[in-house]
SEFIVO-347243 format. One record per residue: x, y, z of N, C-alpha, C in turn; residue in three letters. Coordinates in pm, whole numbers, plus 50000, padded with zeros to 5 digits. Atoms other than C-alpha are relative to their C-alpha. Example, Ala and Ser with C-alpha at 12.3 -4.5 7.8 and 13.67 -1.06 7.14 Angstrom:
<sites>
500894988150000512304955050780500905012050000ALA 499184988149994513674989450714499235010950073SER 
</sites>
This chain:
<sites>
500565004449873504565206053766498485000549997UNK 501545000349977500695218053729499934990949896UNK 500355013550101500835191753412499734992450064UNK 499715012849872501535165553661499134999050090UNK 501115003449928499105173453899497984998449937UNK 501344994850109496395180353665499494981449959UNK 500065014550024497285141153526499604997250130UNK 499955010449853497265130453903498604998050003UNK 501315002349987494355144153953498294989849967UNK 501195005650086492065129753684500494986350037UNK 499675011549997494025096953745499384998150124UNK 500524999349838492385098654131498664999049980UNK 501424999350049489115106053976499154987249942UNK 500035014749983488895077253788500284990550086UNK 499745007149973490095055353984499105001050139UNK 500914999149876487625068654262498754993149929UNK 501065008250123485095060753978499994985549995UNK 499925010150042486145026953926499614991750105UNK 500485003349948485775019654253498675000650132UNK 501194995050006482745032254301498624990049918UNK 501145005850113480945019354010499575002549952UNK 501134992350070479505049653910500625004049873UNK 500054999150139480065044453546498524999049927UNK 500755000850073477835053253274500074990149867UNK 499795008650077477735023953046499935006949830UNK 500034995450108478485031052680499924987649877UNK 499545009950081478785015452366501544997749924UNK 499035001850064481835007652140500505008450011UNK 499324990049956484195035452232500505004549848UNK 499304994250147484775058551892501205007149996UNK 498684996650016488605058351913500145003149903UNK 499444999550187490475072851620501674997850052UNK 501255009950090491785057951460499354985150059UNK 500325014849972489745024651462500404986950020UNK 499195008349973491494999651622498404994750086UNK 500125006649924488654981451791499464986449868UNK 500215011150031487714943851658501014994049889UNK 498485006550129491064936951442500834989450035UNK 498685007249964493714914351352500945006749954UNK 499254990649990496884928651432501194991949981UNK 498495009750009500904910951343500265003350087UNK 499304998449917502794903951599501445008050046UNK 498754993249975505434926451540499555016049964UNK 500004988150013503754956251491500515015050071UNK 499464985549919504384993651636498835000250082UNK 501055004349891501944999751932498995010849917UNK 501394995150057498255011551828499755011750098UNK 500204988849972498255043251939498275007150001UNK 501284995550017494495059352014500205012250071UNK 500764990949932492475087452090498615000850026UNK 501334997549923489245096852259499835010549996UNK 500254986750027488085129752152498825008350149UNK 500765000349916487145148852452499984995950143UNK 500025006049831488195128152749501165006550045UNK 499044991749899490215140153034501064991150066UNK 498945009749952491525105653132499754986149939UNK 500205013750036491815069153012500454988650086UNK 499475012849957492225037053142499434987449928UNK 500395009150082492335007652936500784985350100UNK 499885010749930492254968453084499764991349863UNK 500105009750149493254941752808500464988150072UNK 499255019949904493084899652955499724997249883UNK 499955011950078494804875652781500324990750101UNK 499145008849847496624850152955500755006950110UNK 500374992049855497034878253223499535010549954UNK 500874982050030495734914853243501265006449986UNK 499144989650026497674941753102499145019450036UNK 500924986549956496564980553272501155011149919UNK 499254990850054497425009653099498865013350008UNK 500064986350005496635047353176500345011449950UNK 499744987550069496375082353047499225012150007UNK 500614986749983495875115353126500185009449875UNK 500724995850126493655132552821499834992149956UNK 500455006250100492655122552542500444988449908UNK 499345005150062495255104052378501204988150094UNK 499515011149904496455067252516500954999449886UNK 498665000550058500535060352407500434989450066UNK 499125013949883501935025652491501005003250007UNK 498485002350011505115021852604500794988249885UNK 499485008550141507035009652318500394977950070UNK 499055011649961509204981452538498194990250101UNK 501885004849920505264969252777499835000449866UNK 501115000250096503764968552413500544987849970UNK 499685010850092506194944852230500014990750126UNK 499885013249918506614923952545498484994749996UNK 501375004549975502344921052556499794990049873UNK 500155002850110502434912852215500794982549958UNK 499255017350014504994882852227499144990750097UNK 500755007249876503164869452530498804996049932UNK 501305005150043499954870552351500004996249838UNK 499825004150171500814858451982499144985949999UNK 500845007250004498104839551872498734999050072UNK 500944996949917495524848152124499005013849954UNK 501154990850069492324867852086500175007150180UNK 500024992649873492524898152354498785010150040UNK 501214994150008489354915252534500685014250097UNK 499384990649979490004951252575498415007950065UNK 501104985049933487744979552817500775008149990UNK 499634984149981488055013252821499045008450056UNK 500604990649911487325035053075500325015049967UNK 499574986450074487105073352998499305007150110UNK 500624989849942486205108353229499735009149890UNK 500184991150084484625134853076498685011950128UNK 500544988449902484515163553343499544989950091UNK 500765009049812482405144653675498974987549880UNK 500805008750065480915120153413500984987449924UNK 498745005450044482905086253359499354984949937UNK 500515011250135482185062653058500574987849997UNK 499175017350055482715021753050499484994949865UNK 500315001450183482905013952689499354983050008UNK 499965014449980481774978152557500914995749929UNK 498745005550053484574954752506500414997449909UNK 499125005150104486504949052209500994987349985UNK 499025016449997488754924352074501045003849918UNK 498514998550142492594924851920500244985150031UNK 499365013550032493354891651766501735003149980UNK 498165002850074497564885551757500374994249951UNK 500345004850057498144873251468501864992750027UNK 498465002149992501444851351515500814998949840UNK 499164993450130502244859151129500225014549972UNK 498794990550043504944887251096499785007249907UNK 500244993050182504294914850858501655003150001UNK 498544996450030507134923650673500435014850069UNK 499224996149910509384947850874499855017649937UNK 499864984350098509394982150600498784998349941UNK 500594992750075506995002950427500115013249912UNK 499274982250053507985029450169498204999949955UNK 500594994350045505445050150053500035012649960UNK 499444991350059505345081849846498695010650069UNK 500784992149924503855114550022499835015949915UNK 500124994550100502155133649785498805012750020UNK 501724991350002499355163449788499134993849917UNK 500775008850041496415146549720498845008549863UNK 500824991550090494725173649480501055000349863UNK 499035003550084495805177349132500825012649942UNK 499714985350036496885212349132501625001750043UNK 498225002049924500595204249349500014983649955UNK 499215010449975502455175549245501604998850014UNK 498574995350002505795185549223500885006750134UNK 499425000249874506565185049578499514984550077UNK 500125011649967506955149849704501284991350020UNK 498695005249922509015123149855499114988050017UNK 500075014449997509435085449904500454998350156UNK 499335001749841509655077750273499804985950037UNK 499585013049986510945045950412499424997950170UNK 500605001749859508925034850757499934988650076UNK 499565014149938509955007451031498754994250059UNK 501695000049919506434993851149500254992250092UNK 499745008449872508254974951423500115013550113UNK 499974988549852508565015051599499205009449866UNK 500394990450067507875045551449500615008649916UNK 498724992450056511255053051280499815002149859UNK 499894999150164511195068850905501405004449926UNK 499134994650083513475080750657499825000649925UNK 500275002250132513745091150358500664996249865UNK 499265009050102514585074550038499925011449873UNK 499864987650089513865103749792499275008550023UNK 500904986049937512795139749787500285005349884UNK 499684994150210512305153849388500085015850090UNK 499544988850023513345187349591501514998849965UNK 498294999650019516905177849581500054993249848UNK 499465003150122516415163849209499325007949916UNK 500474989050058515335197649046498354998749961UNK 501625001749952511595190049142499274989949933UNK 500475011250087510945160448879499184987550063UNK 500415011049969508925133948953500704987850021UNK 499655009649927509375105249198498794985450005UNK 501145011550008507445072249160500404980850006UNK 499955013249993506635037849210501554989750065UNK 498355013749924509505019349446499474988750015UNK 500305012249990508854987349431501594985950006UNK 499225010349960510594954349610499324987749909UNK 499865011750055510974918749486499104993150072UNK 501025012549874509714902849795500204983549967UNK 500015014950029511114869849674500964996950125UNK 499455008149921513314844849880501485001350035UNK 498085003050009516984851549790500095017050050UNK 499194984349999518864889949797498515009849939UNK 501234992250025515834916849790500135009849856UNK 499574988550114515894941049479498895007549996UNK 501154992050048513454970849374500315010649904UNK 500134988650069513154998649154499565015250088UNK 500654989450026512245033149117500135007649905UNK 499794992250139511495061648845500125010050072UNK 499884980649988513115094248907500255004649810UNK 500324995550113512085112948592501185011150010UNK 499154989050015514045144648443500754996449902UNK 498895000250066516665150348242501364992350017UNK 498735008149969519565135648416498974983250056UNK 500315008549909516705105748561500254984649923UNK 500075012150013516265069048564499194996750040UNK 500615011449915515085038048618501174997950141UNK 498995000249940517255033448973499464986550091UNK 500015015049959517944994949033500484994850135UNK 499245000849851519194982349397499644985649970UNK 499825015149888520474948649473501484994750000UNK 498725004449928523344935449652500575010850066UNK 499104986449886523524968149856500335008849865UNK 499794989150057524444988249496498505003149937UNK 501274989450089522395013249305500395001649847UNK 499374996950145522415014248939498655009549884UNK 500794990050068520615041348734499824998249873UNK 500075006550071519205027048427498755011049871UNK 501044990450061517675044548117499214986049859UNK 501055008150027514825023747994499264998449868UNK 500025000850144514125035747665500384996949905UNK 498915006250113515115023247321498855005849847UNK 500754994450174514425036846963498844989549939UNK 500975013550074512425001046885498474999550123UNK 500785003449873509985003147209499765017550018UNK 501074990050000507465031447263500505011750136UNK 499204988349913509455049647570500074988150141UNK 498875004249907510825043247898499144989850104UNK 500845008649904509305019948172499445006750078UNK 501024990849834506605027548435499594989850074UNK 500325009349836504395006448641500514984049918UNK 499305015150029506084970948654500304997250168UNK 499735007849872507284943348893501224992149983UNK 498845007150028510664927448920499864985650046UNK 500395015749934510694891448960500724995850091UNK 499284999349852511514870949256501434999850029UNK 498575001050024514884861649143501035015549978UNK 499314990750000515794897949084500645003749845UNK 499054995550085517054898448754498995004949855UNK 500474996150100514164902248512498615014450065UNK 501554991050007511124932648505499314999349895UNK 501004997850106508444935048354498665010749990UNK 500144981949988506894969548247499235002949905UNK 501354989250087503814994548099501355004449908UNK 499824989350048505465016647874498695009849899UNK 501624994550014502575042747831500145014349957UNK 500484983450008501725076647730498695000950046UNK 501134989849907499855091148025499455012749974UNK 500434985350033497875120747985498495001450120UNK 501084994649918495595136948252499035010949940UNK 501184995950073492535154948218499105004350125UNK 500714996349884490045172148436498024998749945UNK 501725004450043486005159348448499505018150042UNK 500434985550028483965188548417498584996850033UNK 501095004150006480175184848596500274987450109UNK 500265018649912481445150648841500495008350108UNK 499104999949859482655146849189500954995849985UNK 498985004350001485445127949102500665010149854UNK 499444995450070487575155048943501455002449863UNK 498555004350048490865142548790499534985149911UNK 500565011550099490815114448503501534996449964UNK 498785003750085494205097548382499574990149899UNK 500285010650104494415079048077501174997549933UNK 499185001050119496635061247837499745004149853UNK 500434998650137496675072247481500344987049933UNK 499435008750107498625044247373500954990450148UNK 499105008749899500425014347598500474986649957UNK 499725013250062502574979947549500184996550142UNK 499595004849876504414960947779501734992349926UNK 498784999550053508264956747748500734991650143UNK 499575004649890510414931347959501645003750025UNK 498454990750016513994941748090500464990750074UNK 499125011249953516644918848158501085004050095UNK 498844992049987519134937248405501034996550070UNK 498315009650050521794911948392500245002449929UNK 499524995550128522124916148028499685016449925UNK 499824986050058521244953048003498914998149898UNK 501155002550166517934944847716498805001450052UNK 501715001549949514814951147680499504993849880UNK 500455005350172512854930247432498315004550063UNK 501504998649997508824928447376499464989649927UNK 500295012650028506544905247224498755007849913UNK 501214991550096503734910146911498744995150112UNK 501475003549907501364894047200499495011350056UNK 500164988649890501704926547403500265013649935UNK 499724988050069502394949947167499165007749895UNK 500994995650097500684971246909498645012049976UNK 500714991849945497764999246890498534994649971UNK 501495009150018494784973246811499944999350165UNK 500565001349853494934968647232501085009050066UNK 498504993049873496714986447530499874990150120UNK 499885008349869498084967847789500955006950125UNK 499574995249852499274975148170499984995450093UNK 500145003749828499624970848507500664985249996UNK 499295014650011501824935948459500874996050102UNK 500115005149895502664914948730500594984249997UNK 499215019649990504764879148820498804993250054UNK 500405011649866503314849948939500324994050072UNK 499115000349860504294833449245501004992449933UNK 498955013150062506644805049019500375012749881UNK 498924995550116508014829648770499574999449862UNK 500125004850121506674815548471498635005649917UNK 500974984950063503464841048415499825009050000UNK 500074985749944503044871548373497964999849977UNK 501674995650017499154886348441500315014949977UNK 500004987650046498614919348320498675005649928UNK 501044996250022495404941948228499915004649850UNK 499665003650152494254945547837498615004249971UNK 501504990250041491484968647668500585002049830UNK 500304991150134490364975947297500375013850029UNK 499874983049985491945008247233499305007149913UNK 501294992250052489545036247165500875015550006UNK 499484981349985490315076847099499545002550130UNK 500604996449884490365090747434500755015749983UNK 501235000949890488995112447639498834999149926UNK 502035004550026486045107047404499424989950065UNK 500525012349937485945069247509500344997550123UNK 499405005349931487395069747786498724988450122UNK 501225007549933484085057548003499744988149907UNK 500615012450009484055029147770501164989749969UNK 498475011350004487575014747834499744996250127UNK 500295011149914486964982348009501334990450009UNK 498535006449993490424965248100499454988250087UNK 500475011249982489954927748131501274991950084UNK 498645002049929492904905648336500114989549859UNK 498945012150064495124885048120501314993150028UNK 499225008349956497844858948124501075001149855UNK 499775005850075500834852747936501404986250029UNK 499025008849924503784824447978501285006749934UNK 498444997050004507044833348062501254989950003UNK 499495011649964510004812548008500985005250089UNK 498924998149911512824819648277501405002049925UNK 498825006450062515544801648098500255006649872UNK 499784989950103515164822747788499785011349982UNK 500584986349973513704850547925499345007849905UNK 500854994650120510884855047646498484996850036UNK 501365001549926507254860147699499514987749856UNK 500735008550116505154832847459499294993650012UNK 500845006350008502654812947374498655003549962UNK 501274992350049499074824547331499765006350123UNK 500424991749898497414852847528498574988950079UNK 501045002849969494404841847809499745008950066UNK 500954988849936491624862247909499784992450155UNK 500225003349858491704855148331498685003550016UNK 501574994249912488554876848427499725006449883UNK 500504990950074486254894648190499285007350074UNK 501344991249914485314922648362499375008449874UNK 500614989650068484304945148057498434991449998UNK 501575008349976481144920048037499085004750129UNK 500754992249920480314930148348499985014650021UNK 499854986549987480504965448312501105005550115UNK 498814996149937483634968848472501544999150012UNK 498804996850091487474977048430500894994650115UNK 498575000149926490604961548618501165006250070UNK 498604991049991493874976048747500684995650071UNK 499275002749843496504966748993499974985650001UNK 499705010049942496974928148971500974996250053UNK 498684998749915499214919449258499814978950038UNK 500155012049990499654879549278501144995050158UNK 499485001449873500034863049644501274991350001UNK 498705010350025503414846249710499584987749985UNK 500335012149984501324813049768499764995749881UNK 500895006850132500094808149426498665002750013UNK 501545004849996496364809449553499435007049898UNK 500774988050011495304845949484500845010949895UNK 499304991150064495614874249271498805011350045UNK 500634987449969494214910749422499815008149898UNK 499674990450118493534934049178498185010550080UNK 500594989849988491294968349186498674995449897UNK 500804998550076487964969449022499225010550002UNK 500754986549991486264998248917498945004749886UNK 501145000450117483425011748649500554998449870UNK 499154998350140485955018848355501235008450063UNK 498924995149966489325032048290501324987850073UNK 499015003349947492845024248418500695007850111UNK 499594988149874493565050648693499114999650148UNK 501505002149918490875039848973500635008350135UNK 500274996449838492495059249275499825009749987UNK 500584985149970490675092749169498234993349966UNK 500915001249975487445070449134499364994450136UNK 500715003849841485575067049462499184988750001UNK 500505010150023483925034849335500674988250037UNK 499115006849994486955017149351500284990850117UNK 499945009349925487034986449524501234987149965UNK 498905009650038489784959049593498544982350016UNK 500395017250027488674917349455500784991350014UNK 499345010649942489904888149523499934986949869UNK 500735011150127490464861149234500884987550074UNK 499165013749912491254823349378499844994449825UNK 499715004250132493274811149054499434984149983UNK 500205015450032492544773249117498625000449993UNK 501455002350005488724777049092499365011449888UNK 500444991550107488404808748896498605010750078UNK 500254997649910486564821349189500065020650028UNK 499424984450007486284864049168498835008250145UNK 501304994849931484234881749442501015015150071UNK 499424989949935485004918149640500184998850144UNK 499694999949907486644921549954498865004750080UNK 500924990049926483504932150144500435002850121UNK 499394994149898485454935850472501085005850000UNK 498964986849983487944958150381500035014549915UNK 500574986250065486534980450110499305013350072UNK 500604986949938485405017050232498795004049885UNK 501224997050039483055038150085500865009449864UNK 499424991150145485895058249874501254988749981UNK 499065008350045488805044249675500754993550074UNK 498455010250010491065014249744500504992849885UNK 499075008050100493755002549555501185007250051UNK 498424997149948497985009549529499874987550121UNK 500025011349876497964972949708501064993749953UNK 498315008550021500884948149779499524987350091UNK 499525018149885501254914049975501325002650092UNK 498565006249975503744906750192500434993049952UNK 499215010150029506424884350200499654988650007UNK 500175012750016504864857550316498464991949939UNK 501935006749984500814858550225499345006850018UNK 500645005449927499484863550509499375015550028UNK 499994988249961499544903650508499665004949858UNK 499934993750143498064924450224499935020850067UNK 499554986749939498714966950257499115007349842UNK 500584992250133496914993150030499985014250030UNK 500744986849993496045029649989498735003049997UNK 501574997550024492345040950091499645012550047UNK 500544993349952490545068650092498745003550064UNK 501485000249923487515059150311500045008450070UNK 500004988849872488045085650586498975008949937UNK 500354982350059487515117450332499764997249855UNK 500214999650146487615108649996501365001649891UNK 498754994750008490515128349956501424993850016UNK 498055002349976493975116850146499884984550019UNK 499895009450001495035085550079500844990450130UNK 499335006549899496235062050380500224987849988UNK 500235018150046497665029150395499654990750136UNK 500435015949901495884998650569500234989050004UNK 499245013650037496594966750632498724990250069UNK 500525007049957494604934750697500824982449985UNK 499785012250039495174898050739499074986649958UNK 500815009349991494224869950560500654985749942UNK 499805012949953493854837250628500044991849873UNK 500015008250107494634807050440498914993549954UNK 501214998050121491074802750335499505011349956UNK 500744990750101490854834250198499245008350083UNK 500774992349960489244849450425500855010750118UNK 498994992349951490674885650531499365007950146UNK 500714990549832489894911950888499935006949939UNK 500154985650049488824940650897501275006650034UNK 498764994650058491474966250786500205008250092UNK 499704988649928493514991251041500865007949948UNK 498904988250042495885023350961500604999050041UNK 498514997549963499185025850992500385005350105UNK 499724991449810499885036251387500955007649938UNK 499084988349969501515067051460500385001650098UNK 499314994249862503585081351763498705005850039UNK 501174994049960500685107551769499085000349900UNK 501115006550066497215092151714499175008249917UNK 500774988750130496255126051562500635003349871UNK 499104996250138498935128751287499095000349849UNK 500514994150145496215120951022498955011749972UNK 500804983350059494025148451113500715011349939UNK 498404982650010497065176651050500814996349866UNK 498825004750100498735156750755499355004849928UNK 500244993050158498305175950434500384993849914UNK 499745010450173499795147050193499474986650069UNK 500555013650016498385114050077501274990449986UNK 499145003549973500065084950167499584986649889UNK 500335007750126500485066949789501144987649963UNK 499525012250002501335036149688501294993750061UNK 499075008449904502885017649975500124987949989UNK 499035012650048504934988649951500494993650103UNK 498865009649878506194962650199501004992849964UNK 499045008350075509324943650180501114997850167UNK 499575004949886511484928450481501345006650008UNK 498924993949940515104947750451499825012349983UNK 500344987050008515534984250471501135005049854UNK 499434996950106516975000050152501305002050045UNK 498615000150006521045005050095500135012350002UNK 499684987150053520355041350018498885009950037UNK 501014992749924518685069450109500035013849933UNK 500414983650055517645109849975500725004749966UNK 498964988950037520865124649998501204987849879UNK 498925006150076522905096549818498904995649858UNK 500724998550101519565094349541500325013949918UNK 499874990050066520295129949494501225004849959UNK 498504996450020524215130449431500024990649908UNK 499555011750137523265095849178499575006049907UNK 500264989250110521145119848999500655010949943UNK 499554994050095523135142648933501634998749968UNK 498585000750053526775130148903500064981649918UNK 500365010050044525675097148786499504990949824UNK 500454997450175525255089648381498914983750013UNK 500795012150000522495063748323500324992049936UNK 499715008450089523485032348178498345000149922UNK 500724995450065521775029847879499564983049892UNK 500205015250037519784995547794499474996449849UNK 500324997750145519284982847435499284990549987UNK 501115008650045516744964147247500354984850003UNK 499635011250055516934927047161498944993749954UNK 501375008950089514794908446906499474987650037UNK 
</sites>
């Protein structure tokens, strides 16, 4: 009951304020998080804010009518069912938002903002893996599955229920037909663990002819082929920097897996210890793969002078064999700088990828910026409206384009969060917002980084407790070479 009057109160206050007049004019109201001048999908979860400090809110947003919304403290909460109805109403429309705030007998009119509604749909799910962001804990972590139409999660794995082993990389198809993805649960009993058509199949990736088991890769749209690092990782700690943590390959190929026919073959293009190659990637038609490609050097001596360049190679479908001659896409080592992460847009246009000073690991360098390459012109430049000041990369596309999603640590340096922006069919993207929460403070209090997130339009077949009963009663089929 004194809650209630306490709200009344301040709600009386303002509103004596308002009509009054006696506001103190302000500037841009420093909500967290930053939701003012964005484009936002039309199906998102409601943008949850706060106002550090205030005692009451009132926010006034005209589109093609006015929408009023109040709140006593600090922290404004739409109503889920008023949000999505504002949101259909205004799809496609640019909306001008005030905010009014008390603070004690002193009451602040912000200057107006703008949410564009973007009437393209992000895809519906987001997994991402929730990790301590230091390198001292990793071995407590989990894959959580998140509805960005509300605020509903779940989880898809938890390496406590699979004797603490590492959990990594889920990745969807995002193509047109039946969805499929991966993941690596490591260990003794682990896999590669395949999903499509609603089953799960636990797949062991290694073969006596091929350098060890699969890691970062992308399944193609059709679902039936991947294509995959196999690497020997090795970490390392800088000694004297700010950026403390270093990963490196000693040695890397790239190995494709057929899992219709159970095979993995490889190719002398991609293979070998004259280069290392990684990070490999479809194109929107199926028929290339892009993938990143460095002179290999002894590391950690060299590692500052491994420059990973983008390359191309052709894939045939119908025979499911990589061939032809290799092409160099981008030379970044020329410019003093190293690749990672090419993620190619469903349209054909674009291909995203990370750029950073050197190396293959860029989300413990704070340099790290996401680029933009437009394939029909050859066209490379950096996102300057969505880069921060510390690392981005761990990026994806949607389904259809129009939505790209990443991990950044602009806030702190430290915890990684994922953002999203849209962009347009010339290429040109918004500025980037965070992932809404129920409560707009969740990322001050969160103690894990939220790593490489993934969009994809259905929600998985399976979930933590039925990952952790495939692990361990489950035998991995066991895939073999082919020449």
């Amino acid at each position: 009951m004194k809650r209630w009057l306490t709200y009344s109160v301040w709600i009386l206050i303002l509103a004596a304020c308002v009509r009054e007049g006696a506001f103190r004019e302000a500037g841009t109201p420093p909500v967290l998080p930053d939701y003012t001048d964005i484009t936002l999908p039309v199906n998102i979860a409601p943008l949850n804010f706060e106002l550090e400090g205030a005692d009451a809110l009132r926010l006034e947003i005209e589109g093609s009518r006015t929408y009023r919304f109040k709140a006593g403290g600090s922290q404004l909460r739409f109503p889920m069912q008023k949000w999505k109805e504002m949101l259909r109403e205004e799809a496609g429309n640019t909306l001008q938002l005030t905010l009014t705030a008390s603070f004690g007998r002193e009451s602040r009119r912000y200057t107006p903002f703008t949410w564009t509604v973007s009437p393209d749909s992000i895809d519906r799910y987001l997994s991402y893996r929730l990790i301590e962001p230091a390198y001292e804990v990793w071995n407590v972590l989990s894959i959580e599955e998140r509805d960005l139409e509300s605020f509903k999660t779940r989880l898809l794995a938890d390496n406590t229920t699979v004797e603490s082993t590492c959990i990594n990389c889920h990745t969807a198809n995002r193509g047109d037909g039946i969805q499929t993805s991966f993941m690596h649960v490591r260990g003794a009993k682990g896999g590669t663990l395949y999903s499509r058509d609603g089953q799960l199949r636990k797949l062991n990736t290694a073969t006596d002819s091929t350098a060890g088991a699969a890691v970062y890769g992308e399944i193609s749209a059709d679902g039936r082929y991947g294509i995959f690092t196999t690497a020997d990782i090795r970490p390392i700690l800088h000694s004297g920097r700010f950026d403390k943590l270093e990963v490196f390959d000693a040695s890397s190929d790239l190995i494709l897996l057929d899992f219709e026919q159970g095979t993995v073959t490889d190719s002398p293009l991609v293979k070998g210890s004259e280069f290392q190659e990684t990070f490999p990637c479809w194109s929107a038609d199926g028929k290339t793969v892009y993938f990143c490609r460095a002179v290999s050097r002894p590391q950690p001596d060299s590692t500052f002078e491994m420059h990973y360049d983008l390359y191309s190679v052709a894939f045939d479908p119908e025979t499911g064999r990589l061939g032809g001659t290799l092409t160099r896409v981008v030379d970044a080592a020329s410019r003093g700088k190293s690749v990672s992460f090419p993620k190619c847009s469903p349209d054909g246009q674009y291909i995203l990828m990370t750029v950073s000073d050197y190396g293959t690991f860029p989300i413990w360098h704070s340099e790290t910026d996401l680029w933009l390459y437009e394939i029909a012109t050859g066209a490379l430049f950096p996102l300057e409206t969505v880069n921060g000041k510390y690392s981005d990369s761990y990026h994806c596309w949607s389904s259809s384009g129009r939505w790209i999603c990443w991990a950044s640590k602009r806030d702190d340096r430290l915890y990684g969060k994922p953002y999203f922006a849209h962009v347009g069919e010339d290429g040109t993207v918004s500025k980037p917002f965070v992932l809404p929460q129920r409560d707009p403070g969740r990322y001050q209090v969160t103690l894990k980084s939220y790593n490489i997130p993934e969009l994809y339009r259905f929600p998985e077949p399976y979930d933590a407790a039925y990952v952790s009963r495939f692990y361990s009663d489950m035998e991995a089929e066991r895939m073999t070479y082919a020449k």
